[in-house]
ZADO-1210 file (C-alpha; in nm, 4 decimals, padded with zeros to 6 digits):
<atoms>
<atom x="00.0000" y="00.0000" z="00.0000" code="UNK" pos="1"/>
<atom x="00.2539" y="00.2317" z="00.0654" code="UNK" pos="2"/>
<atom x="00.4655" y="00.1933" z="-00.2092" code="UNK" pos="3"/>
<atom x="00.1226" y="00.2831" z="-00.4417" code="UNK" pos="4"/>
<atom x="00.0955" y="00.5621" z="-00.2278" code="UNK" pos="5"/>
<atom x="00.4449" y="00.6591" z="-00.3052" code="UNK" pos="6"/>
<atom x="00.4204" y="00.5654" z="-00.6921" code="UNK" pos="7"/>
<atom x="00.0908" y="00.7851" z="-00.7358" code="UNK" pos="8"/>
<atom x="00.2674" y="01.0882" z="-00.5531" code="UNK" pos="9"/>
<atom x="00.5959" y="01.0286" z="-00.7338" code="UNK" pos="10"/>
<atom x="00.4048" y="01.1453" z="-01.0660" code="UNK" pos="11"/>
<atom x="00.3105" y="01.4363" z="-00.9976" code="UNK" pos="12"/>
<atom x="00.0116" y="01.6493" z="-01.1178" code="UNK" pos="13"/>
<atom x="-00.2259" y="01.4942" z="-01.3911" code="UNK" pos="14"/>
<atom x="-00.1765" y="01.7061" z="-01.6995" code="UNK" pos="15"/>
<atom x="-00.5658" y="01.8179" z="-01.6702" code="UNK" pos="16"/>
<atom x="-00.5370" y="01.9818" z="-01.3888" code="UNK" pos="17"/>
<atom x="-00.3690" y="02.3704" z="-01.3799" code="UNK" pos="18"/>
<atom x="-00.1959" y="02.5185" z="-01.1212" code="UNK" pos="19"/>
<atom x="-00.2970" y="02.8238" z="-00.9590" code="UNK" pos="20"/>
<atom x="-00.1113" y="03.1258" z="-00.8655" code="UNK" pos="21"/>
<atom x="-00.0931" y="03.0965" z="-00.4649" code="UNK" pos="22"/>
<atom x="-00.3243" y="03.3354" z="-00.2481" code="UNK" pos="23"/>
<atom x="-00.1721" y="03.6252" z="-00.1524" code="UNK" pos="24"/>
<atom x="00.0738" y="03.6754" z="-00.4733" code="UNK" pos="25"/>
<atom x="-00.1230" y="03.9706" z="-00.6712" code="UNK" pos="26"/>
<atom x="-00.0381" y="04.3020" z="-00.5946" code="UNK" pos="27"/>
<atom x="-00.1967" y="04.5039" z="-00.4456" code="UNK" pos="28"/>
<atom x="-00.2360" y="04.7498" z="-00.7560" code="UNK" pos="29"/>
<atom x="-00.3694" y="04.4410" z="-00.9481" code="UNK" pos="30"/>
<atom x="-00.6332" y="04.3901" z="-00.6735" code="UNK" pos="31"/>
<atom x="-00.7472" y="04.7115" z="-00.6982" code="UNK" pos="32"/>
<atom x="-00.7114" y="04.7508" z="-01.0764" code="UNK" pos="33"/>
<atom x="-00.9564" y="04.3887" z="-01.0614" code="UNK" pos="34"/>
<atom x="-01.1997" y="04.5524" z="-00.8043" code="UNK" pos="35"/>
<atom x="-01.1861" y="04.8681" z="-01.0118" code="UNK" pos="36"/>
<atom x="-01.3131" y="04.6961" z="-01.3356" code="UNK" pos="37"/>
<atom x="-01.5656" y="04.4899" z="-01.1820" code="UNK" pos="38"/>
<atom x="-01.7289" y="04.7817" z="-01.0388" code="UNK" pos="39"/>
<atom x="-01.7558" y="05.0509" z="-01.2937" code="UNK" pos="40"/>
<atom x="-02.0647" y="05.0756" z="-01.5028" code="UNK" pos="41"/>
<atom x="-01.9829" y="04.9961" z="-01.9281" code="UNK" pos="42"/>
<atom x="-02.1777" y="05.1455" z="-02.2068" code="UNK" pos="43"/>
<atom x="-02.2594" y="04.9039" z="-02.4618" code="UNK" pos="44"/>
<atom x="-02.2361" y="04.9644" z="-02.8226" code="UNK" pos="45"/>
<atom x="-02.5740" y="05.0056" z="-02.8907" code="UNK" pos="46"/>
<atom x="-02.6151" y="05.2725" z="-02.5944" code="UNK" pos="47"/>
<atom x="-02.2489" y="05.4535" z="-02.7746" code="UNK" pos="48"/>
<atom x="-02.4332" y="05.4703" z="-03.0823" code="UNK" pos="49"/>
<atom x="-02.7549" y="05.6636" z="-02.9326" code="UNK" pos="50"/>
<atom x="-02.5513" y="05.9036" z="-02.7137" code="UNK" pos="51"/>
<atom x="-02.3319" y="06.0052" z="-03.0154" code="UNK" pos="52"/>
<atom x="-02.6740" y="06.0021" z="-03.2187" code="UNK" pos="53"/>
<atom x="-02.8618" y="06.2356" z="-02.9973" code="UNK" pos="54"/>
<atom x="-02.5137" y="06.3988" z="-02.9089" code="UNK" pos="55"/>
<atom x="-02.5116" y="06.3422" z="-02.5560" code="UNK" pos="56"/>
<atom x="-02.1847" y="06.3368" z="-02.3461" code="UNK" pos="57"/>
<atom x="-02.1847" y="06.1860" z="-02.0106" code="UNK" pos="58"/>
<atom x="-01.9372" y="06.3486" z="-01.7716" code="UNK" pos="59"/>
<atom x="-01.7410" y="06.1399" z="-01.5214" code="UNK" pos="60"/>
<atom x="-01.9531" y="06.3025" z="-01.2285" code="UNK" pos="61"/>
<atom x="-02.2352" y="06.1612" z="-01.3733" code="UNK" pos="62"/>
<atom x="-02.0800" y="05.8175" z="-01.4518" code="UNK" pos="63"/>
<atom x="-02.0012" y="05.8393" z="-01.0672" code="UNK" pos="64"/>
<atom x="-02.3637" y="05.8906" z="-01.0035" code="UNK" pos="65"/>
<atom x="-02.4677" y="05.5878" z="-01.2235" code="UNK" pos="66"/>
<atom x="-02.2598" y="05.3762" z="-01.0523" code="UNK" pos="67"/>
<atom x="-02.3344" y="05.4834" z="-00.7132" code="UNK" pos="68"/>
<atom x="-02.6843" y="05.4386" z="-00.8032" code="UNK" pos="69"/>
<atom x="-02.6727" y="05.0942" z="-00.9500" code="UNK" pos="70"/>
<atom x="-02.4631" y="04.9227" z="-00.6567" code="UNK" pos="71"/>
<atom x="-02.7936" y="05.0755" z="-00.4897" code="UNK" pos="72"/>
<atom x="-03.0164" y="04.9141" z="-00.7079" code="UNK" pos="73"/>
<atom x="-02.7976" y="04.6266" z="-00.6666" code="UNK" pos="74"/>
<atom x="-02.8352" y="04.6070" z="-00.3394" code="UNK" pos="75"/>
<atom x="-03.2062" y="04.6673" z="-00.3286" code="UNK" pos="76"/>
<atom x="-03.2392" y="04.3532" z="-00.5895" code="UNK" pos="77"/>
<atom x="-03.2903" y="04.5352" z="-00.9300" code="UNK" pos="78"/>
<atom x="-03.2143" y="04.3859" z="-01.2397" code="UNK" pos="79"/>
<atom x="-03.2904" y="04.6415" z="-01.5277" code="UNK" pos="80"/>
<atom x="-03.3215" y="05.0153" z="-01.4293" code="UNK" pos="81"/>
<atom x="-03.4651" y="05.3193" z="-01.5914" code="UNK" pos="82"/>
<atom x="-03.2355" y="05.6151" z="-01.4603" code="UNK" pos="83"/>
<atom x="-03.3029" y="05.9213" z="-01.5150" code="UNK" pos="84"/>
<atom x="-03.0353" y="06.1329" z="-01.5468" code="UNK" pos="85"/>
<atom x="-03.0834" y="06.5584" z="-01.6251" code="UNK" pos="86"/>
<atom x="-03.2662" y="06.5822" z="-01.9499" code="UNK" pos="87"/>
<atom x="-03.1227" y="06.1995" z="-02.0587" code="UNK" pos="88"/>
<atom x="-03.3358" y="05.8178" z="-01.9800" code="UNK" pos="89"/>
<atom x="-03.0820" y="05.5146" z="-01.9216" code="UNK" pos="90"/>
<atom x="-03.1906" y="05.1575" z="-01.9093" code="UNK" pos="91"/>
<atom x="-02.9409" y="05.0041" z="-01.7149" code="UNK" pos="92"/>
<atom x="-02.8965" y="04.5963" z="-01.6871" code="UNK" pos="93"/>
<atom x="-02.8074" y="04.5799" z="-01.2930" code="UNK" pos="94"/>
<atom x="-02.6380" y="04.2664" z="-01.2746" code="UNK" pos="95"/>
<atom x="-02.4225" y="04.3410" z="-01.5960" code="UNK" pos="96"/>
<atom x="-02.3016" y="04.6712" z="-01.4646" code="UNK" pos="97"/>
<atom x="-02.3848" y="04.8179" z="-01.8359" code="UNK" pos="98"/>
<atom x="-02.5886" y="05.0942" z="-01.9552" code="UNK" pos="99"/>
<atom x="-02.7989" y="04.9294" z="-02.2531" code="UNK" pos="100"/>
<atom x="-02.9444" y="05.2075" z="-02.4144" code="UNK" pos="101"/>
<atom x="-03.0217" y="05.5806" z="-02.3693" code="UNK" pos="102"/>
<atom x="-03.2325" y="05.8463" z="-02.4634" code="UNK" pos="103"/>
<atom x="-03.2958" y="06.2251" z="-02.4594" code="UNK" pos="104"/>
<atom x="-03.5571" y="06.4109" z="-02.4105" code="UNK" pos="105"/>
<atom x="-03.6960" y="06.5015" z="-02.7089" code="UNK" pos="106"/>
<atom x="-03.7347" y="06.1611" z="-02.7951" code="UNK" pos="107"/>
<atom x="-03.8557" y="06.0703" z="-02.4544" code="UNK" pos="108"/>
<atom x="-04.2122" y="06.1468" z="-02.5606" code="UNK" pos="109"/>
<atom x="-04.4899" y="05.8758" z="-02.5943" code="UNK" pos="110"/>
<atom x="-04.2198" y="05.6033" z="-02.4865" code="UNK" pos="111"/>
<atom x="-04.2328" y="05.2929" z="-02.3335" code="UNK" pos="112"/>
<atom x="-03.9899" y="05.1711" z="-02.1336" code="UNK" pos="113"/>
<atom x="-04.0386" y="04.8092" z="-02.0598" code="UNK" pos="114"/>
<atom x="-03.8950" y="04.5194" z="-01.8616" code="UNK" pos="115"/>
<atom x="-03.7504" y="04.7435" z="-01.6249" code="UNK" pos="116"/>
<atom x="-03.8451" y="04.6741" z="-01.2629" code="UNK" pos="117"/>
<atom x="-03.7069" y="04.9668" z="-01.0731" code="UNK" pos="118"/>
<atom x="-03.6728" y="05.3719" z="-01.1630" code="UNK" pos="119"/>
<atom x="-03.4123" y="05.5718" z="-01.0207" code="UNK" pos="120"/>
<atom x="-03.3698" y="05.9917" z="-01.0369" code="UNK" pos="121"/>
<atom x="-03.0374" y="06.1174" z="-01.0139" code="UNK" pos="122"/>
</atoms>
């Protein structure tokens, strides 16, 4: 028995199975940098293409706003989220941390904003 024992450690690691970089070894500027990423809200393509349609710029105060307000929404169990931001509508997907599509107010008339389940005003 013990000689099996030694044979099957003798081999080492099956070739499936990857190592892993040992807890502890990041940095602590790649931790953050990770954290960073995995917090900030993206704009997807098809939201891009409205906001340089309808020529709307977002400022970074306001992207701070959007994602203050959807780790709140986040928190409070929302999954898609109309925010309303000045004269500008945002459907946000919650769990994606991405701004979907947007709008501005002139166009805002006679919409319909669906499968959203929560509204937030900034």
């Amino acid at each position: 028995m013990v000689n099996k024992i030694a044979n099957i450690a003798g081999r080492g690691l099956p070739q499936n199975v990857q190592k892993t970089q040992p807890i502890g070894t990041e940095s602590f500027a790649q931790i953050l940098e990770n954290q960073k990423q995995e917090t900030e809200v993206k704009v997807s393509a098809h939201a891009q293409e409205r906001l340089k349609q309808q020529n709307i710029t977002i400022s970074q105060q306001d992207l701070g706003r959007i994602n203050d307000a959807t780790n709140m929404a986040e928190k409070k169990g929302s999954r898609e989220s109309l925010m309303l931001l000045k004269d500008i509508a945002l459907v946000v997907n919650i769990s994606n941390r991405t701004i979907i599509t947007a709008v501005d107010k002139a166009r805002q008339k006679d919409k319909i904003f669906t499968n959203i389940d929560s509204t937030i005003i900034l």
